[in-house]
C-alpha positions as CSV (number, residue, x, y, z in Angstrom):
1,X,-21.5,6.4,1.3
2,X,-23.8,4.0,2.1
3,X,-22.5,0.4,2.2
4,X,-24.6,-2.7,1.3
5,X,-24.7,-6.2,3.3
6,X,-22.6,-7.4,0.6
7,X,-19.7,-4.5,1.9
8,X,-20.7,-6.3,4.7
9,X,-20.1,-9.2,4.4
10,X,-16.8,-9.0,3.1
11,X,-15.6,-7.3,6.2
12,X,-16.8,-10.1,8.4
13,X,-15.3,-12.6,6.1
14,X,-12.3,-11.1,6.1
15,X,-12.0,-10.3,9.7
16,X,-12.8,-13.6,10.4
17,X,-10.2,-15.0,8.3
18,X,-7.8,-12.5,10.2
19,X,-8.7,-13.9,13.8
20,X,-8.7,-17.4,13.2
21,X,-5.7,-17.3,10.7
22,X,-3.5,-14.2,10.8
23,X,-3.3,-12.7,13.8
24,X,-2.4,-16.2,16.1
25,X,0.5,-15.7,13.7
26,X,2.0,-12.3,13.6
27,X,3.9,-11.9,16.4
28,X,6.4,-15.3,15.0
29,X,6.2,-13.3,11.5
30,X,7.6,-10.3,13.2
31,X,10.2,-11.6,14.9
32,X,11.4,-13.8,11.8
33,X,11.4,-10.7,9.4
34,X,8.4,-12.2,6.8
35,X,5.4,-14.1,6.7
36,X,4.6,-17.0,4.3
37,X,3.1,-14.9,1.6
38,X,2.1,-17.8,-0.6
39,X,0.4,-19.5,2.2
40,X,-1.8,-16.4,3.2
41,X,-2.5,-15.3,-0.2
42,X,-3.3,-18.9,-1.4
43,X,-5.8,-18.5,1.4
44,X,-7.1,-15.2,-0.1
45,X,-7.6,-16.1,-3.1
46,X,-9.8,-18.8,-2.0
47,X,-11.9,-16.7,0.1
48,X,-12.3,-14.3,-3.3
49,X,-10.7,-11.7,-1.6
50,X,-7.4,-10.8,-3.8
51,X,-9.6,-9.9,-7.1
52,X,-12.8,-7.9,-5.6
53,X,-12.3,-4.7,-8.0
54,X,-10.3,-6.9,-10.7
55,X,-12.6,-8.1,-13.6
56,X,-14.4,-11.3,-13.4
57,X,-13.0,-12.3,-17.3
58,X,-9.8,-12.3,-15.0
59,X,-11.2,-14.4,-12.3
60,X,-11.9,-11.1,-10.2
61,X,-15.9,-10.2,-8.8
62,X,-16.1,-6.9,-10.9
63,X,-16.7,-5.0,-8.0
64,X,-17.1,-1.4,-7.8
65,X,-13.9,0.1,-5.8
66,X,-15.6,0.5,-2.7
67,X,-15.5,-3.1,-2.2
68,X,-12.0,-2.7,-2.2
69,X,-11.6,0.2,0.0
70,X,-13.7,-1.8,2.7
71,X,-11.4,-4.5,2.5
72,X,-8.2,-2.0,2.7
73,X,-10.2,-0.9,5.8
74,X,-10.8,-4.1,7.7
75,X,-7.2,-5.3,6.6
76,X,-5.9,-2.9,9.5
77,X,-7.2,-5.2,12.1
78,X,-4.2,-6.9,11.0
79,X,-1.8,-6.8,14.5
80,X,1.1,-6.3,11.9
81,X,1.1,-3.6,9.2
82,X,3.5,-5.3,7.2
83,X,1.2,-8.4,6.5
84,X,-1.7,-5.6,5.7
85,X,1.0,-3.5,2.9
86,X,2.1,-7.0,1.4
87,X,-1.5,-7.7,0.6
88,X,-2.0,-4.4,-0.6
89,X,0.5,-4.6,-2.7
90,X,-1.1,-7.2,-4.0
91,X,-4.4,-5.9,-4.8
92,X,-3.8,-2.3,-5.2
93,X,-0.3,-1.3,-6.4
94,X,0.9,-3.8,-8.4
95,X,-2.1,-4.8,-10.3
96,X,-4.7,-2.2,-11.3
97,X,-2.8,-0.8,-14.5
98,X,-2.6,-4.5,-15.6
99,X,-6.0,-4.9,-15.1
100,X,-6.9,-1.8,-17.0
101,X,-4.5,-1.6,-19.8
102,X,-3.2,-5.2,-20.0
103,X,-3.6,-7.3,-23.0
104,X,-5.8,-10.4,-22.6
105,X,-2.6,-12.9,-23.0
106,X,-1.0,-10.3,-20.4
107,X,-3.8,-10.5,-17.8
108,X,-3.8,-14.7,-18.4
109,X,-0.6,-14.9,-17.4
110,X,-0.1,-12.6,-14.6
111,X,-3.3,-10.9,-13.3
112,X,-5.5,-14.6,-13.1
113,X,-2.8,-16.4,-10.9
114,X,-2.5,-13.1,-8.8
115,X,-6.0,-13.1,-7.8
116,X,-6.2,-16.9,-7.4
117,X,-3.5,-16.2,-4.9
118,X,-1.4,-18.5,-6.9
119,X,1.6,-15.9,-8.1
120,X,2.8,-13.1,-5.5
121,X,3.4,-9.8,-7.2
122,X,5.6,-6.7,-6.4
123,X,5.6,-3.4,-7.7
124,X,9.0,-1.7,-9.3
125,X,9.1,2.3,-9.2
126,X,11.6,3.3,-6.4
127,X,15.0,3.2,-7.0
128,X,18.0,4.1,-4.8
129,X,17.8,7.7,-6.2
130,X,14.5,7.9,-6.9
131,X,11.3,7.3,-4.7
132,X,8.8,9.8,-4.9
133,X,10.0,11.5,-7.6
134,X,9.2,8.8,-10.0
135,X,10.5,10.6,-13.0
136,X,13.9,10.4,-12.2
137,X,14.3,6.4,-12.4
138,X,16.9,5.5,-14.5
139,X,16.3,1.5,-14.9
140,X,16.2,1.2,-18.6
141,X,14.6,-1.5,-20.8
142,X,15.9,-0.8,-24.6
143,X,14.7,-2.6,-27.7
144,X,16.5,-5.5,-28.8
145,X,14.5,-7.2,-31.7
146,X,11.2,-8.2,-30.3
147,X,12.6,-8.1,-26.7
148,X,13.0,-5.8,-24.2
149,X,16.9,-6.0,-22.1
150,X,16.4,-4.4,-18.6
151,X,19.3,-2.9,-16.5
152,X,19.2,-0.8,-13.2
153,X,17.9,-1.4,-9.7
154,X,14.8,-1.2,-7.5
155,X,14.8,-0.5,-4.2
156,X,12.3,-0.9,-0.8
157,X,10.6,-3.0,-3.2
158,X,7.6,-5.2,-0.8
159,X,7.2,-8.5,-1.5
160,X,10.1,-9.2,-3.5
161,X,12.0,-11.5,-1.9
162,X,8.7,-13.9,-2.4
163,X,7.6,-12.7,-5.6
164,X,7.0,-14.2,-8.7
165,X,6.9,-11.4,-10.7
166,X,7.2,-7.4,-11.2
167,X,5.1,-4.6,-12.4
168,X,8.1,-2.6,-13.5
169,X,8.6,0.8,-14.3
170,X,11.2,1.4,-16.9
171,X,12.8,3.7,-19.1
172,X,12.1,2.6,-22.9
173,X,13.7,5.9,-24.7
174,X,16.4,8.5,-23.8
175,X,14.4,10.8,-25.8
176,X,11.2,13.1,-25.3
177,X,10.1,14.5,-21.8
178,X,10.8,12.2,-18.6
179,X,6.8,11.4,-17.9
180,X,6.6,10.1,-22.0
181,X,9.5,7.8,-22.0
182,X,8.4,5.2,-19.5
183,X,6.5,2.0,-19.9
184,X,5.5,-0.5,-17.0
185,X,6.1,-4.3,-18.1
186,X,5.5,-7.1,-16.0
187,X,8.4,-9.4,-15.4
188,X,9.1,-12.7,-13.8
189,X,11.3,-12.8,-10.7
190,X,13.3,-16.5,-11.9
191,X,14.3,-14.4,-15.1
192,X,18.0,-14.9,-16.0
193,X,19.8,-11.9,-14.8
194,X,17.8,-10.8,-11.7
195,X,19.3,-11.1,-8.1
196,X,17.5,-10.0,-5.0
197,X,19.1,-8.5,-2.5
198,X,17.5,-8.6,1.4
199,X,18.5,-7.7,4.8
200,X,17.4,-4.2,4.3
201,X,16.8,-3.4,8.6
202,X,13.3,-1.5,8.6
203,X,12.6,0.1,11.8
204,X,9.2,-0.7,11.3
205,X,6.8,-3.1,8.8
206,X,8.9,-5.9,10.2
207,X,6.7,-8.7,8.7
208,X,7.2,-7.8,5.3
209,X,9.9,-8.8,2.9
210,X,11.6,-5.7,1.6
211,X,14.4,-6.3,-1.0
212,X,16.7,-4.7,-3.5
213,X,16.0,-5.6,-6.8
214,X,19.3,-5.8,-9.5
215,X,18.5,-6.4,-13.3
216,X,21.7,-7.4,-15.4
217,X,20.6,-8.0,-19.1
218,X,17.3,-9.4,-17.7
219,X,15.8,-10.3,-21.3
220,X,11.4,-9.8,-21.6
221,X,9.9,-10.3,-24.7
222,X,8.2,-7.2,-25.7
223,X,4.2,-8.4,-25.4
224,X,5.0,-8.2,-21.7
225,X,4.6,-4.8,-21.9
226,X,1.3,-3.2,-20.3
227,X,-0.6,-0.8,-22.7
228,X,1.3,1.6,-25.0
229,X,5.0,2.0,-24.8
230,X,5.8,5.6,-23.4
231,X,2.5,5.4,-21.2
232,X,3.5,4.0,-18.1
233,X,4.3,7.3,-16.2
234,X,0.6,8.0,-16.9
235,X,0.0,4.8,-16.2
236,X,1.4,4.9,-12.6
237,X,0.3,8.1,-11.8
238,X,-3.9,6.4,-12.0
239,X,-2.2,3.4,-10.4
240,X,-1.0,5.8,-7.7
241,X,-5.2,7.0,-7.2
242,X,-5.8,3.9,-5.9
243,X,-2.9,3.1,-3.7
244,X,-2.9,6.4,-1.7
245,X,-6.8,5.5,-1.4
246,X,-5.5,2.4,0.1
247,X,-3.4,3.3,2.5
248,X,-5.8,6.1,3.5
249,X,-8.7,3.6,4.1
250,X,-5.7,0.7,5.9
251,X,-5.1,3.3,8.2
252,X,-8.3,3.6,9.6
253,X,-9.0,0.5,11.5
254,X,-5.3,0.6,12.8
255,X,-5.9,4.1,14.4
256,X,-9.5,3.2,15.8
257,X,-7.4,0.0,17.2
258,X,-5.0,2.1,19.0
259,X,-7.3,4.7,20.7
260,X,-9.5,1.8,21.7
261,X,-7.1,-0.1,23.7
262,X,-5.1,2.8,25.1
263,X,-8.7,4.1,26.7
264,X,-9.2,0.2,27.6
265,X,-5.4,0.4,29.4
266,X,-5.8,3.9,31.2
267,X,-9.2,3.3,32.2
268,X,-7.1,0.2,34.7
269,X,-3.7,2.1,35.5
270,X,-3.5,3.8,38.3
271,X,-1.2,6.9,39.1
272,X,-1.9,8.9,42.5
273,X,-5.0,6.8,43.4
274,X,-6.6,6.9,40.2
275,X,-7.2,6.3,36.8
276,X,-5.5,7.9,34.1
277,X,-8.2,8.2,32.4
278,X,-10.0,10.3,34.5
279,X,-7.4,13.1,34.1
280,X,-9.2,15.2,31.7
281,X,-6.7,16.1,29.7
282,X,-6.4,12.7,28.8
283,X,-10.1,12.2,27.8
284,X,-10.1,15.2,26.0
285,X,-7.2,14.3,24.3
286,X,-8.3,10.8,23.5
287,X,-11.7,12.1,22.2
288,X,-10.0,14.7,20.1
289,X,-8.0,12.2,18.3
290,X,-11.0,9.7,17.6
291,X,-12.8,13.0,15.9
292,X,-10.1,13.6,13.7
293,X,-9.9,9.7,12.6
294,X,-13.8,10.2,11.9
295,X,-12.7,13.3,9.9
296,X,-10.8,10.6,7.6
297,X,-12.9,8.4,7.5
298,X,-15.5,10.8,6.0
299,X,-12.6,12.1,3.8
300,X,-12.2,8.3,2.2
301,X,-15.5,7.6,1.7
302,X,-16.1,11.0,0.0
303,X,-13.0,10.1,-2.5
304,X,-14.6,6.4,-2.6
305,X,-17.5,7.9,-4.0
306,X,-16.2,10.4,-6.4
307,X,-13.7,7.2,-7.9
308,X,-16.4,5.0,-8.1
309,X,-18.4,7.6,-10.1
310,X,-15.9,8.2,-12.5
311,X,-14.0,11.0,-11.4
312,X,-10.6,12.3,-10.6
313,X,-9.7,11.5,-7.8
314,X,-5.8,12.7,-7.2
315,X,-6.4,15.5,-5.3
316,X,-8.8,13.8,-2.7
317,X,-6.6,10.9,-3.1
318,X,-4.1,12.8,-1.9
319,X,-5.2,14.5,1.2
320,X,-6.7,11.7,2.7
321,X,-2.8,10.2,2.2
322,X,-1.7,12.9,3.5
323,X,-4.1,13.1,6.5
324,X,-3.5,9.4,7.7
325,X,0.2,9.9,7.4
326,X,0.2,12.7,9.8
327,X,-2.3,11.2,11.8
328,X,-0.5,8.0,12.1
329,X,1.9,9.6,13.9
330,X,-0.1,11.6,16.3
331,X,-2.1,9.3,17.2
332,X,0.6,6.6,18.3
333,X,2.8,9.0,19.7
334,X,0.0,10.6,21.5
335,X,-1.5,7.0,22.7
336,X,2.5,5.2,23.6
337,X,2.3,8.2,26.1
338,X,-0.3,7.5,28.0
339,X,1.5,3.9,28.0
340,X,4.0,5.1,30.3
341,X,7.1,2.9,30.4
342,X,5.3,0.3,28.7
343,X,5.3,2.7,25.7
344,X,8.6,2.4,25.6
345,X,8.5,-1.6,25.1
346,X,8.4,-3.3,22.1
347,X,6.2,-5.5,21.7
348,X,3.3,-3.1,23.1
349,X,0.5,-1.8,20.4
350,X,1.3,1.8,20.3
351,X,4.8,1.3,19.9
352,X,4.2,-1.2,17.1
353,X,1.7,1.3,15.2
354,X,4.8,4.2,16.3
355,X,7.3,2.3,14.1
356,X,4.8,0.3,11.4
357,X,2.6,3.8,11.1
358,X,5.8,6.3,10.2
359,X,6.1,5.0,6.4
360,X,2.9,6.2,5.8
361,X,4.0,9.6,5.4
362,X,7.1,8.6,3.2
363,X,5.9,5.5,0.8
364,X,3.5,5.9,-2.2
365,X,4.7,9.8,-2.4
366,X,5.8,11.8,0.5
367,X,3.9,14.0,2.4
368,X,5.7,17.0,0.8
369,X,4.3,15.1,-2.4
370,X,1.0,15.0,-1.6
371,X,1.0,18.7,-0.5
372,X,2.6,19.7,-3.8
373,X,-0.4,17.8,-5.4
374,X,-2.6,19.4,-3.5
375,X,-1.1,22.7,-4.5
376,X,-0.8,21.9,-8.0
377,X,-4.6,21.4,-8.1
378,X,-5.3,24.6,-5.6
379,X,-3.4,26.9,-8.7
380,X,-0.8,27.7,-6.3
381,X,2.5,26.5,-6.9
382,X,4.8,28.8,-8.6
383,X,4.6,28.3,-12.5
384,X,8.4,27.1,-12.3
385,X,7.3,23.7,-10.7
386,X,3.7,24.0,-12.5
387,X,6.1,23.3,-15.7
């Protein structure tokens, strides 16, 4: 895909924003657990950055969705993938089915003040027993005049110790298959009823708030409700085209990042009078890894193109998930190698990208996910789990 100067300059905005704002900062925000997520998204909002796909009756540009992926992209020379999956959150998790299917009053209320970088949203799918299999959440929202009363609990839920609100998946029926009795809703966080609970101990993504989300009675009135009732399993599933896009497209820059500076560092140390770079195995091995990150990359844009011309995207969608996943963690383990003891410390790049990279095959569906996906549109899963 061809990208214009107006791609262009997005990135430079962006990455300029990063350098002089951001990434002076992210070492404090890792040690302190989160980052001011107000502050930095105020700041994105002002640069125009939080609404480039959203529409511009909304406040957004109206940009076609590679705009987007180029800024999921250049988000990766964020030095902390925490700070770049909060803002994602932000732009592509919790946000595009509002966008799409939201009422006019709905998108007023939530969607403008999200892109202004005014309101900081969270998304609410994964429970304590249920992540990737979405159809098994159990938080129900039942009918109660013209409100809806929410009970359950959300779990690893970004941003949500910050948040103002929720996209929330919920049941709204015990009747009728699992993917027909959902609907998202949008829902403040100062509602009476919710509590958040933090001090969830990530090995990685240190930067970013993640929180445990309890709704006792929490009373909505029933126009915050996105699209049709019973849709938001559908709903979440397009939502889900775009967020495994995203985290396909973050992962780029981060792996480039990595392979860069670990040729930079064994290019200068030394083990039995020479570089360890010169140790073919090592160039070979770096070399192979950067071909594989350009195999990506191709695999993105492809999807890019296909989404932005209409088309179905899951099944791309879902490789190139899958792909960065796996190659998230070869490439870092590969790289913290070549580190040598300084691998092994933790404030060193590799070992960051070791820990931050490993939820990439576990969030936004797991690899095993993906694959069964993949299979589903290949014709070759058994016709038990076809049903």
């Amino acid at each position: 895909m061809k990208l214009t100067h107006e791609h262009e300059q997005i990135r430079r905005t962006l990455r300029r924003f990063i350098d002089d704002e951001i990434n002076p900062q992210v070492d404090a925000w890792e040690a302190a657990g989160r980052f001011p997520a107000h502050e930095v998204f105020g700041r994105l909002g002002e640069l125009g950055l939080l609404g480039l796909t959203k529409p511009a009756s909304c406040g957004g540009a109206g940009l076609d969705y590679s705009y987007g992926v180029v800024m999921a992209e250049t988000l990766g020379h964020i030095r902390s993938a925490g700070v770049q999956m909060a803002i994602g959150v932000q732009t592509d998790m919790a946000t595009p089915a509002l966008a799409r299917f939201g009422s006019e009053a709905l998108q007023r209320e939530f969607l403008e003040p999200s892109i202004a970088g005014e309101r900081v949203a969270c998304i609410g799918v994964s429970e304590p027993g249920a992540g990737s299999d979405v159809a098994a959440i159990r938080t129900q929202a039942r009918r109660d005049g013209g409100d809806y009363v929410i009970d359950g609990t959300k779990m690893w839920i970004t941003n949500s110790l910050q948040a103002d609100w929720i996209c929330l998946l919920a049941n709204t029926t015990s009747e009728g298959p699992a993917h027909r009795n959902k609907t998202l809703i949008c829902v403040p966080m100062d509602a009476p009823g919710i509590t958040v609970q933090g001090g969830i101990d990530k090995i990685g993504m240190r930067a970013s708030d993640t929180g445990i989300v309890h709704f006792d009675g929490v009373r909505v009135p029933q126009h915050y409700r996105i699209g049709e009732e019973g849709q938001g399993f559908t709903y979440q599933m397009l939502q889900f085209q775009e967020e495994r896009l995203w985290a396909a497209a973050n992962a780029l820059q981060m792996l480039d990042i990595c392979i860069e500076e670990t040729v930079n560092y064994t290019r200068e140390r030394q083990i039995f009078g020479r570089p360890v770079l010169d140790n073919q195995t090592v160039h070979f091995r770096l070399a192979e890894l950067r071909a594989d990150v350009e195999c990506l990359r191709s695999l993105v844009w492809r999807a890019t193109e296909h989404y932005v011309d209409g088309s179905d995207v899951t099944e791309l969608a879902s490789m190139a998930k899958l792909k960065a996943g796996r190659l998230l963690r070869t490439v870092s383990d590969a790289c913290l190698q070549y580190w040598g003891g300084m691998g092994f410390t933790w404030d060193n790049p590799a070992s960051r990208l070791y820990r931050d990279g490993r939820l990439a095959s576990i969030g936004g569906g797991a690899d095993e996910v993906m694959l069964s996906v993949i299979c589903k549109h290949m014709g070759t899963l058994p016709a038990r789990a076809r049903a």
